[in-house]
C-alpha positions as CSV (number, residue, x, y, z in Angstrom):
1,X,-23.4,-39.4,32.7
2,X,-23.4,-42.2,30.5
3,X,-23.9,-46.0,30.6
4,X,-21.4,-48.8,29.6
5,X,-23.9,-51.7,27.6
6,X,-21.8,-52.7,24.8
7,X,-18.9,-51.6,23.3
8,X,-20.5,-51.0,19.9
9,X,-22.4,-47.7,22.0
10,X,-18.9,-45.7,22.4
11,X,-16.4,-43.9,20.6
12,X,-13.0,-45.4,20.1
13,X,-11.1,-42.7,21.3
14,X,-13.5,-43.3,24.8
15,X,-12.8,-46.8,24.5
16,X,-8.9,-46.0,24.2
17,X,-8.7,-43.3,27.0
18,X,-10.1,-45.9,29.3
19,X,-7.8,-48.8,28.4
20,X,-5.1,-45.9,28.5
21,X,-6.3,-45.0,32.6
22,X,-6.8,-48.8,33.2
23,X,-3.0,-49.4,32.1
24,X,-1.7,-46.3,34.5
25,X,-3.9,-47.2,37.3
26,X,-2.3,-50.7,37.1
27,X,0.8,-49.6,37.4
28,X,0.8,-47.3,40.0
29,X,-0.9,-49.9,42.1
30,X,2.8,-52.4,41.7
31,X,3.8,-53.6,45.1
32,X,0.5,-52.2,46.9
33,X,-2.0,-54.4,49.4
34,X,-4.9,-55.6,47.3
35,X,-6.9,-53.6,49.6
36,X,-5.1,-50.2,49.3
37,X,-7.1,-47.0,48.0
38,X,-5.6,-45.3,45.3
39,X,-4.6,-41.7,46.5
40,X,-6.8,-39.9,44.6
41,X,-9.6,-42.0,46.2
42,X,-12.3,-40.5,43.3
43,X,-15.2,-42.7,44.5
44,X,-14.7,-41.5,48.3
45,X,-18.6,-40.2,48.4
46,X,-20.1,-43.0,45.7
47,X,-22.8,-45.7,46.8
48,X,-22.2,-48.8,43.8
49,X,-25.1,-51.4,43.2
50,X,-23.5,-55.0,42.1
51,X,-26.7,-56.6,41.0
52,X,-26.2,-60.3,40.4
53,X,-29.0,-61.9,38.5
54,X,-26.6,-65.1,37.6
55,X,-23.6,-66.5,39.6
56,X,-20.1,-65.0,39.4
57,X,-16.8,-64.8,40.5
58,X,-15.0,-62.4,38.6
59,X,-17.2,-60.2,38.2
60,X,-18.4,-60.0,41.8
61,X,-14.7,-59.8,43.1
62,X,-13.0,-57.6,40.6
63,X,-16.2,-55.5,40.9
64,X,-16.1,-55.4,44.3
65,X,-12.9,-54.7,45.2
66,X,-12.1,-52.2,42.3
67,X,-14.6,-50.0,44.3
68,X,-12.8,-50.3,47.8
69,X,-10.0,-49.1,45.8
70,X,-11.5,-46.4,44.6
71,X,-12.4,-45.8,47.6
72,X,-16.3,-46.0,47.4
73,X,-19.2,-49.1,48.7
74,X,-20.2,-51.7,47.3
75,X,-23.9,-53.1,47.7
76,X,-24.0,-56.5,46.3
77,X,-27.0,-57.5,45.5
78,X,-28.7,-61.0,44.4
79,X,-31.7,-60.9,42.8
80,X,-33.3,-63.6,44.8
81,X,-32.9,-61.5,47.8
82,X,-35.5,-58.7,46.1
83,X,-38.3,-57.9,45.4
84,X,-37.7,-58.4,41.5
85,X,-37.9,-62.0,41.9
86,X,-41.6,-61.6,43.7
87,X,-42.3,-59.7,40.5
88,X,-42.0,-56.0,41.1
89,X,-41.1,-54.6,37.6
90,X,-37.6,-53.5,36.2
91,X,-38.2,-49.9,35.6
92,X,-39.6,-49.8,39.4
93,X,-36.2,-50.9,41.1
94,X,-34.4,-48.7,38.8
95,X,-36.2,-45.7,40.2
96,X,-35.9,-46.7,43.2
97,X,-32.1,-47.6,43.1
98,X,-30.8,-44.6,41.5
99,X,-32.3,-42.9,44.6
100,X,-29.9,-44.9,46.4
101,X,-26.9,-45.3,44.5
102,X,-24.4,-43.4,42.3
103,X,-23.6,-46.3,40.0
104,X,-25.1,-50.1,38.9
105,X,-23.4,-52.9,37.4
106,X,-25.6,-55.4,36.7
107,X,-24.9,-59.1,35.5
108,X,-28.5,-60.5,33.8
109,X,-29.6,-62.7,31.3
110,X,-32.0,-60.4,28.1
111,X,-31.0,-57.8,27.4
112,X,-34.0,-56.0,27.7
113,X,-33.1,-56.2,31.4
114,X,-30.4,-54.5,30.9
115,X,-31.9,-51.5,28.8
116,X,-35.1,-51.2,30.6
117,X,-32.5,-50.7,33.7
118,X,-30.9,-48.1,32.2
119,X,-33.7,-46.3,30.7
120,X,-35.4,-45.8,34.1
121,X,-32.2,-45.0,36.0
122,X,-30.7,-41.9,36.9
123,X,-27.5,-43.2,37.9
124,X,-25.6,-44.8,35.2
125,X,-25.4,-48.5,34.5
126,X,-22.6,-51.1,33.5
127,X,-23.5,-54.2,31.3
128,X,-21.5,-57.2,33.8
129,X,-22.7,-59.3,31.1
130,X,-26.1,-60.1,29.2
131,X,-26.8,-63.0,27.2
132,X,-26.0,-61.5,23.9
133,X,-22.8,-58.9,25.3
134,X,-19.8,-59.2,27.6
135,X,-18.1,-55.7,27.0
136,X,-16.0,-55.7,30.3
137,X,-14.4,-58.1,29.3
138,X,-13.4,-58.1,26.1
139,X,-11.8,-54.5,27.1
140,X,-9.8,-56.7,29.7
141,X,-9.0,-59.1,27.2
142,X,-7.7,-56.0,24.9
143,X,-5.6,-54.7,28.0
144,X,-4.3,-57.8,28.3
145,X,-2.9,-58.0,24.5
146,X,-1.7,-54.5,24.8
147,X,0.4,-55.4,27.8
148,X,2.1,-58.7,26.0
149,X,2.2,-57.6,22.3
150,X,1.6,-54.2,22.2
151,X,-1.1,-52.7,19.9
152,X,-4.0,-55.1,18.7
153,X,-4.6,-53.1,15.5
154,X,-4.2,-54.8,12.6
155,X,-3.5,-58.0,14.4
156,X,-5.5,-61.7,13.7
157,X,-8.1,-62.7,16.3
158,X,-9.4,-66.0,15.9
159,X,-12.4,-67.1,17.9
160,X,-12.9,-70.7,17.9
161,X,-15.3,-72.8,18.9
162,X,-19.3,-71.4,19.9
163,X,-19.7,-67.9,18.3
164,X,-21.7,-66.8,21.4
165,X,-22.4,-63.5,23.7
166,X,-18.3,-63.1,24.2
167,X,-17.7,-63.8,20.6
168,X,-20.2,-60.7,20.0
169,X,-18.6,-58.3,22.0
170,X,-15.2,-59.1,20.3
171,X,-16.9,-58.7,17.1
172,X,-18.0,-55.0,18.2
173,X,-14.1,-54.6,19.0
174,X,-12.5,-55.5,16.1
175,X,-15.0,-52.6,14.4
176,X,-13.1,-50.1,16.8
177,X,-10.3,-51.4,17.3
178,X,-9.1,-52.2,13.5
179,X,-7.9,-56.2,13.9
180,X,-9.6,-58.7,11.9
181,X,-11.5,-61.3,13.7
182,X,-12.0,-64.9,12.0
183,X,-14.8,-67.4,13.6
184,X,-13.8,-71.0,13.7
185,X,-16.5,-73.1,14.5
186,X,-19.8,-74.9,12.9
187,X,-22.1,-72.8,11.0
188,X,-25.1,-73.7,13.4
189,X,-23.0,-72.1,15.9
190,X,-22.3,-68.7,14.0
191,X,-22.1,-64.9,16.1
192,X,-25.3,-63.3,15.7
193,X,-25.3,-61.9,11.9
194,X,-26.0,-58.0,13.2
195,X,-23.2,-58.2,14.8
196,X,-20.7,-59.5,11.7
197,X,-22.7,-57.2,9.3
198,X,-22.2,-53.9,12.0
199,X,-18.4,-55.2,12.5
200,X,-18.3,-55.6,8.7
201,X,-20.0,-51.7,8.6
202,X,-17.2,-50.3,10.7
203,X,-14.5,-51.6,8.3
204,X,-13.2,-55.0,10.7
205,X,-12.5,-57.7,8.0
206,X,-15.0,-60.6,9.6
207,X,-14.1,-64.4,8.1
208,X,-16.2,-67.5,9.2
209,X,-13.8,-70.2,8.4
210,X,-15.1,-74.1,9.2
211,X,-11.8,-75.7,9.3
212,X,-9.2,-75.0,12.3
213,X,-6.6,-75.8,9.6
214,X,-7.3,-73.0,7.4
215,X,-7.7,-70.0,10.3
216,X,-5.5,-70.7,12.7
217,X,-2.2,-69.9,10.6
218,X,-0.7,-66.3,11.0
219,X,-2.9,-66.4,14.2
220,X,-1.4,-63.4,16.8
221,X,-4.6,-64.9,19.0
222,X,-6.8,-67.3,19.4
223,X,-9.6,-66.6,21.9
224,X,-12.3,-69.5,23.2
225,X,-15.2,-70.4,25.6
226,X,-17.3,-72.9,27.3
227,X,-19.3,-74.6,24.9
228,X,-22.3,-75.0,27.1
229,X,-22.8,-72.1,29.3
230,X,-21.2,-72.6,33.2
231,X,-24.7,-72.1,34.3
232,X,-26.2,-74.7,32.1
233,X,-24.1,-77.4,33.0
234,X,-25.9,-79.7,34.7
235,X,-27.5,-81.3,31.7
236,X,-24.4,-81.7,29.4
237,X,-25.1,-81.6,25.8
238,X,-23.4,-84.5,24.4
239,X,-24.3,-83.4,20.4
240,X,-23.2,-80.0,21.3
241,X,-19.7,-81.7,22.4
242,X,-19.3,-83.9,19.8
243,X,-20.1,-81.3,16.9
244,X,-17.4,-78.9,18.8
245,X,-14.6,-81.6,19.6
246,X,-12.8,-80.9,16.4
247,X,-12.5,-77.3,17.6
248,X,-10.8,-77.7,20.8
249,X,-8.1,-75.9,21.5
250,X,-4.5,-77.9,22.5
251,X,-1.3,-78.1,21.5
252,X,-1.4,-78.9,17.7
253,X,-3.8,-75.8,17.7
254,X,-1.3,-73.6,19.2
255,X,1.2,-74.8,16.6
256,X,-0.1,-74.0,13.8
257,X,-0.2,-70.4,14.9
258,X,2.4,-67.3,15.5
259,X,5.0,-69.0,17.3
260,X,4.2,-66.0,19.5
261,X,0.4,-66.1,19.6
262,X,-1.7,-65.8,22.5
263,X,-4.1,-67.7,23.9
264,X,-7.0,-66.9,25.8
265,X,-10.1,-67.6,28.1
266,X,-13.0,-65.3,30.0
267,X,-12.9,-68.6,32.6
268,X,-14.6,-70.5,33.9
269,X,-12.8,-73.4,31.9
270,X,-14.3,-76.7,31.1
271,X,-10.7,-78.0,31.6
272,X,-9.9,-81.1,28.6
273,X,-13.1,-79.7,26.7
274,X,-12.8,-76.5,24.5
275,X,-9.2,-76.1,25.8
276,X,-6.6,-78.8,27.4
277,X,-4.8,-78.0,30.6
278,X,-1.7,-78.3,28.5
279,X,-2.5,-75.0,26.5
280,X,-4.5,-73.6,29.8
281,X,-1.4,-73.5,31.9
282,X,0.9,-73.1,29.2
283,X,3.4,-70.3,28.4
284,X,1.1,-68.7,25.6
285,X,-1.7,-68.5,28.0
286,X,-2.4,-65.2,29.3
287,X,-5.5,-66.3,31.1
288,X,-4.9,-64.9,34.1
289,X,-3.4,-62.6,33.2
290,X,-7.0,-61.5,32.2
291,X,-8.7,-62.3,34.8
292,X,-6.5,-60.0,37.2
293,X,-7.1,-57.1,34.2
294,X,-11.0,-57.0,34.9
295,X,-10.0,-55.1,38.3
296,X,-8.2,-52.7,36.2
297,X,-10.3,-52.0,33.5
298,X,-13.5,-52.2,35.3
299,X,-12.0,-49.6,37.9
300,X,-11.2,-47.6,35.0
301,X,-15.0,-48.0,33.4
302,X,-17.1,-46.8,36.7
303,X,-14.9,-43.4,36.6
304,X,-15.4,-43.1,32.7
305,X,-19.5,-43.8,33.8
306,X,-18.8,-41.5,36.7
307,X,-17.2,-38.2,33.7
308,X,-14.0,-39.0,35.7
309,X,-11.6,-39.6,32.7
């Protein structure tokens, strides 16, 4: 059965049948308790492993309740409370945890995490994020655009601000997906160059523009981030703020694009930094909109990683 890493790994047509069972599975759920297994219940006999190597809260919720509805258990799992953090090796508690569970998701930092888990695992594994990917949830994020505008295909994503691991799994969309992605932001702050150059390979048009005023027109959505990481944040990096001030997003930003564009955050926000609470909570912001479309998609990745779709 196969793993979910990064986007970049699987076939459109995958990609689409799972955005295609997260929009049904959605639907069908209208009106229902949160805690409500579907019918089917496909998961009724699966163990899944939440391994949490940084802090979450979408993730570990959305997660966690997508398998009560599919009617399997959860383990959640901090890495502090293993043996991992006394030093007993990757590829050891992935032999042992595929002994124990059907399925992993795991939320790390390298990704050699990451692969070393799923090269020792017999159960398949689920990238919850890495430092250099966040797949679930730019498949959210792509749910999310389908639901308000329809197909994304030939549409114009612009990523402003820090080109970083969310920026990277956008970039691997827009190669499967067929829209054109344009980074706004400071060249020191660039997506990883594989990543535009493989985006570039599979036929996405990839600009890196400098100046908000010349990619934000014709915009159908812009898309941003925290600047510092939520887990960095106790040391704010004032450089790092000043050199990105000119790419916040507000209300002049959202102006100058589609007068129906999109707007859009993975969350956690740094509220008044890279976005204003005026465009946060504003009628072109789909943010939550997102966040609640994790559940779905995620729900509808563990049966793809389970040869349920």
């Amino acid at each position: 059965m196969p793993d979910f890493l990064q986007i970049a790994d699987i076939p459109a047509e995958e990609l689409a049948a799972i955005l295609e069972d997260a929009h049904k599975s959605k639907q069908s759920r209208l009106g229902k308790p949160k805690g409500f297994v579907d019918p089917e219940a496909p998961f009724s006999d699966c163990v899944v492993a939440l391994i949490f190597d940084k802090p979450s809260t979408r993730t570990r919720l959305s997660f966690d309740v997508g398998v009560h509805q599919l009617g399997g258990k959860s383990i959640v799992v901090s890495t502090e409370s293993t043996h991992r953090a006394r030093g007993e090796s990757v590829k050891d508690t992935a032999l042992v945890l595929s002994r124990y569970v059907d399925l992993i998701m795991i939320r790390t930092f390298e990704d050699d995490i990451l692969n070393e888990l799923a090269q020792y695992s017999d159960s398949p594994v689920i990238n919850g994020l890495t430092d250099s990917n966040h797949p679930c949830q730019i498949l959210g994020d792509i749910m999310t655009f389908e639901e308000h505008r329809g197909t994304i295909k030939n549409k114009k994503v612009v990523w402003v601000g820090d080109g970083n691991n969310v920026c990277n799994s956008f970039l691997q969309a827009a190669g499967k997906f067929g829209f054109s992605l344009t980074f706004c932001g400071p060249q020191e702050f660039d997506p990883d160059a594989s990543e535009i150059a493989n985006a570039q390979e599979q036929g996405a048009e990839v600009i890196l523009e400098r100046d908000p005023k010349n990619c934000i027109p014709e915009a159908d959505l812009i898309v941003t981030d925290t600047w510092v990481s939520i887990h960095e944040d106790n040391n704010p990096n004032t450089k790092l703020n000043s050199d990105l001030k000119v790419y916040q997003v507000n209300s002049t930003m959202m102006k100058m694009a589609k007068s129906d564009a999109l707007f859009m955050h993975c969350l956690p926000a740094h509220r008044e930094k890279e976005v204003t609470s005026e465009v946060l909570d504003g009628p072109q912001s789909v943010v939550f909109d997102e966040a609640e479309n994790r559940l779905h998609i995620q729900k509808s990745i563990m049966k793809w990683c389970m040869g349920l779709l």
